[in-house]
VMD Tcl script that draws the C-alpha trace (Angstrom):
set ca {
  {47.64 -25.05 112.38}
  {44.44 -26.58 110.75}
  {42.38 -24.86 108.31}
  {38.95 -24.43 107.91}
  {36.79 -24.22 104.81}
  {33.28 -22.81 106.05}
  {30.19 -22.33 104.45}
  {29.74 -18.95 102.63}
  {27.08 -18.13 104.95}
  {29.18 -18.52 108.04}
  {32.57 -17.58 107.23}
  {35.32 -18.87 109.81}
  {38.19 -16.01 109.27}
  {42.26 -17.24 110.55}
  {44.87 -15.74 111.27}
  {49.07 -16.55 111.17}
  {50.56 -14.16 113.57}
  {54.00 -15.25 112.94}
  {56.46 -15.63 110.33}
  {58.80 -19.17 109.09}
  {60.92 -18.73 112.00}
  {58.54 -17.61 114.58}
  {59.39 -13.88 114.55}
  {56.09 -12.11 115.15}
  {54.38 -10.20 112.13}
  {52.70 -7.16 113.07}
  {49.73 -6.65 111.74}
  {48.84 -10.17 111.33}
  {47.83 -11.59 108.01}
  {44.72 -12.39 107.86}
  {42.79 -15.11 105.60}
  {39.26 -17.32 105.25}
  {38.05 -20.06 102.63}
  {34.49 -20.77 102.17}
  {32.95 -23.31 99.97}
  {29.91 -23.13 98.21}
  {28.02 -23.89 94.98}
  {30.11 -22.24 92.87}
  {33.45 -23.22 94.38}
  {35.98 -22.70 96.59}
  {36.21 -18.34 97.65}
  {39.85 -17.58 99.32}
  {39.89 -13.78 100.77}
  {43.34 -12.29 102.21}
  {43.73 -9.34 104.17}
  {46.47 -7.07 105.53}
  {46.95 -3.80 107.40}
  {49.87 -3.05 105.67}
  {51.65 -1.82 102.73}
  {52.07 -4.20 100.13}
  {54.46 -4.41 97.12}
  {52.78 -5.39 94.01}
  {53.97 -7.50 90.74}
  {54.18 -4.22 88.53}
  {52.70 -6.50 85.72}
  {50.09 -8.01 87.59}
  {46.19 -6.57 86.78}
  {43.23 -7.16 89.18}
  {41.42 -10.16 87.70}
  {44.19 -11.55 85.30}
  {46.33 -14.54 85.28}
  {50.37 -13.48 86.39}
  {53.08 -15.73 86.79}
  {56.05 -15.12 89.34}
  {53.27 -12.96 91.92}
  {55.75 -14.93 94.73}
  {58.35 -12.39 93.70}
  {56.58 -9.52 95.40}
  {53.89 -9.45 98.43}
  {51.43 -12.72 97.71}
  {48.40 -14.04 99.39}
  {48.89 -17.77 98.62}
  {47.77 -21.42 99.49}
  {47.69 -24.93 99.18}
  {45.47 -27.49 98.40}
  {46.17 -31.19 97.77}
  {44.62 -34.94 97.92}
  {44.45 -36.70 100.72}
  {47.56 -38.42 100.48}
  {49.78 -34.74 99.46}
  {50.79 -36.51 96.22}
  {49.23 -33.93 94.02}
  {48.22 -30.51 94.61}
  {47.34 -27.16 93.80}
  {49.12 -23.93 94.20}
  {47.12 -20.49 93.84}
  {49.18 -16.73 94.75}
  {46.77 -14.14 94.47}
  {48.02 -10.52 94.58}
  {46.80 -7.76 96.85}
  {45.87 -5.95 93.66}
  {43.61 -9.48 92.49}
  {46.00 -10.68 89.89}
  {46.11 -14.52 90.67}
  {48.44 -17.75 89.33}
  {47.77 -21.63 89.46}
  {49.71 -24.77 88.84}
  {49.12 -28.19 89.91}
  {51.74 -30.37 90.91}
  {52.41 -34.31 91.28}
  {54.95 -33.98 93.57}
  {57.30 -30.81 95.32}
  {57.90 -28.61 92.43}
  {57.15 -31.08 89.83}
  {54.18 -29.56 87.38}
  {52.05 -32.64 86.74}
  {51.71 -33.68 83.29}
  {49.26 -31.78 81.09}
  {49.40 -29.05 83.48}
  {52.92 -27.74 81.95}
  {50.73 -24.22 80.28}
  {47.74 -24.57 82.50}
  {45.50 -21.31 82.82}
  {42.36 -22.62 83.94}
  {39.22 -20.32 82.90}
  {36.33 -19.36 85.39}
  {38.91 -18.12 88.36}
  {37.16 -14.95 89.43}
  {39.59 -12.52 91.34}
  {39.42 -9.35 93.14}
  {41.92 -7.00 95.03}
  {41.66 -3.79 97.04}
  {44.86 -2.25 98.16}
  {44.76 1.63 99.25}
  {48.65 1.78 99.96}
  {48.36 0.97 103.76}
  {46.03 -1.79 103.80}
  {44.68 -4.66 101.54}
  {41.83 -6.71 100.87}
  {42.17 -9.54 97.71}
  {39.61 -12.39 96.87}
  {39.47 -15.16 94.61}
  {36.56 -17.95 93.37}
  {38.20 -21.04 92.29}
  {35.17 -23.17 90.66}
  {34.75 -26.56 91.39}
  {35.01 -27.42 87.74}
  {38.91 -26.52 88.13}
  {39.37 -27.95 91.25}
  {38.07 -31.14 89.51}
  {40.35 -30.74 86.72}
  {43.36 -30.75 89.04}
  {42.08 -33.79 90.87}
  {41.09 -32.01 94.17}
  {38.10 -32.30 96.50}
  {37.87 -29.29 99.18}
  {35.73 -31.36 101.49}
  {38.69 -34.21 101.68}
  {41.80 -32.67 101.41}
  {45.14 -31.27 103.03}
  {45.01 -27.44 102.76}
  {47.52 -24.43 103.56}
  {47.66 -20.96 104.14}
  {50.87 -19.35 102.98}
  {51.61 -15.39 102.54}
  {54.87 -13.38 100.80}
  {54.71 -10.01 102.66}
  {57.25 -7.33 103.49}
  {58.68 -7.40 99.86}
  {61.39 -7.14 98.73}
  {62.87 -7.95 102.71}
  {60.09 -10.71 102.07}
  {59.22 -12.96 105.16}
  {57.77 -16.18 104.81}
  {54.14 -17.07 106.34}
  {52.42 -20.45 106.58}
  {49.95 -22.78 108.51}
  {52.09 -25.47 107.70}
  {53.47 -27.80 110.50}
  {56.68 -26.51 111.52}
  {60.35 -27.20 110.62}
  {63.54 -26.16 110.61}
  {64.71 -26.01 107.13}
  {64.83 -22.56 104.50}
  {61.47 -21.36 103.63}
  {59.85 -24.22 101.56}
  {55.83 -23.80 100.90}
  {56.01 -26.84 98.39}
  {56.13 -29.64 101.64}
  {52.88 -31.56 101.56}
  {54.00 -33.41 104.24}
  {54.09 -30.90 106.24}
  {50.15 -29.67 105.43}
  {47.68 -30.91 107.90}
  {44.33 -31.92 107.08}
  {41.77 -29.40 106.80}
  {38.57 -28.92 109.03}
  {35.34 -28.57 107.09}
  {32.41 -27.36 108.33}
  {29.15 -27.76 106.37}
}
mol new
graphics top color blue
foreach p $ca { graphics top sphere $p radius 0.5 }
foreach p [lrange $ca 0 end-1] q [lrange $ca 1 end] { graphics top cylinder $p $q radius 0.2 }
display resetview
């Protein structure tokens, strides 16, 4: 499934109704991107209960979110040779890396915690709301452009009987988000 990146002032909002295997996920998970002057916005959304990295804080950087219930995506060059991954937690706490190829941190990126990420995160105990302002100043630092670019949506839910989620073309292999190959190009609308 393609993703869109929209303009902040006419936000395009997705769903993925079903999980890795194509079990049905019930409430859906729910996600959007926008683009604007200040950067790329991600927002994730569930109906659900959610459990949360017990270390994680809203706005603060938190490695190993995938370990518990995690919006995620994403992003790479045209080609899928390098690329971005961002988890952001129901709660707002959010993680990056960049990567040169699957699951290999590219070189000066082995510590990266990139400054100016903005997140938020609303979770009442049966629902959630998290958002997250990546600036374009990162994005250039990691070598991506959101206007030309292969893009996925990805989500951890159902912790700790976690299910896999993603917009990625299909296969038929274990749950594996770090396949650029398998990310289609996205849609955006200016």
């Amino acid at each position: 499934m393609q993703t869109i990146i929209s303009p902040t002032d006419a936000p395009k909002t997705q769903r993925i109704e079903q999980e890795w295997y194509g079990k049905a996920i019930e409430p859906p998970y729910v996600y959007c991107f926008t683009l604007s002057a200040d950067g790329l916005e991600f927002c994730a959304a569930r109906k659900a209960p959610a459990l949360i990295h017990p270390d994680g804080q809203c706005g603060a950087f938190q490695a190993e979110l995938w370990r518990y219930d995690a919006a995620e995506f994403f992003i790479s060059t045209p080609d899928g040779g390098r690329y971005m991954e961002f988890n952001l937690s129901p709660n707002g706490a959010w993680w990056a890396a960049v990567f040169s190829g699957p699951r290999q941190i590219a070189p000066g990126f082995e510590n990266w915690q990139p400054s100016g990420v903005v997140a938020t995160g609303e979770y009442n105990g049966d629902s959630w709301l998290c958002r997250a302002l990546i600036p374009h100043a990162v994005l250039q630092e990691a070598g991506i452009n959101p206007r030309d670019c292969r893009l996925t949506a990805a989500a951890i839910l159902n912790s700790p009987e976690q299910v896999f989620l993603t917009t990625a073309l299909p296969c038929d292999t274990q749950p594996d988000f770090h396949r650029p190959d398998l990310w289609e190009k996205c849609i955006y609308n200016a």
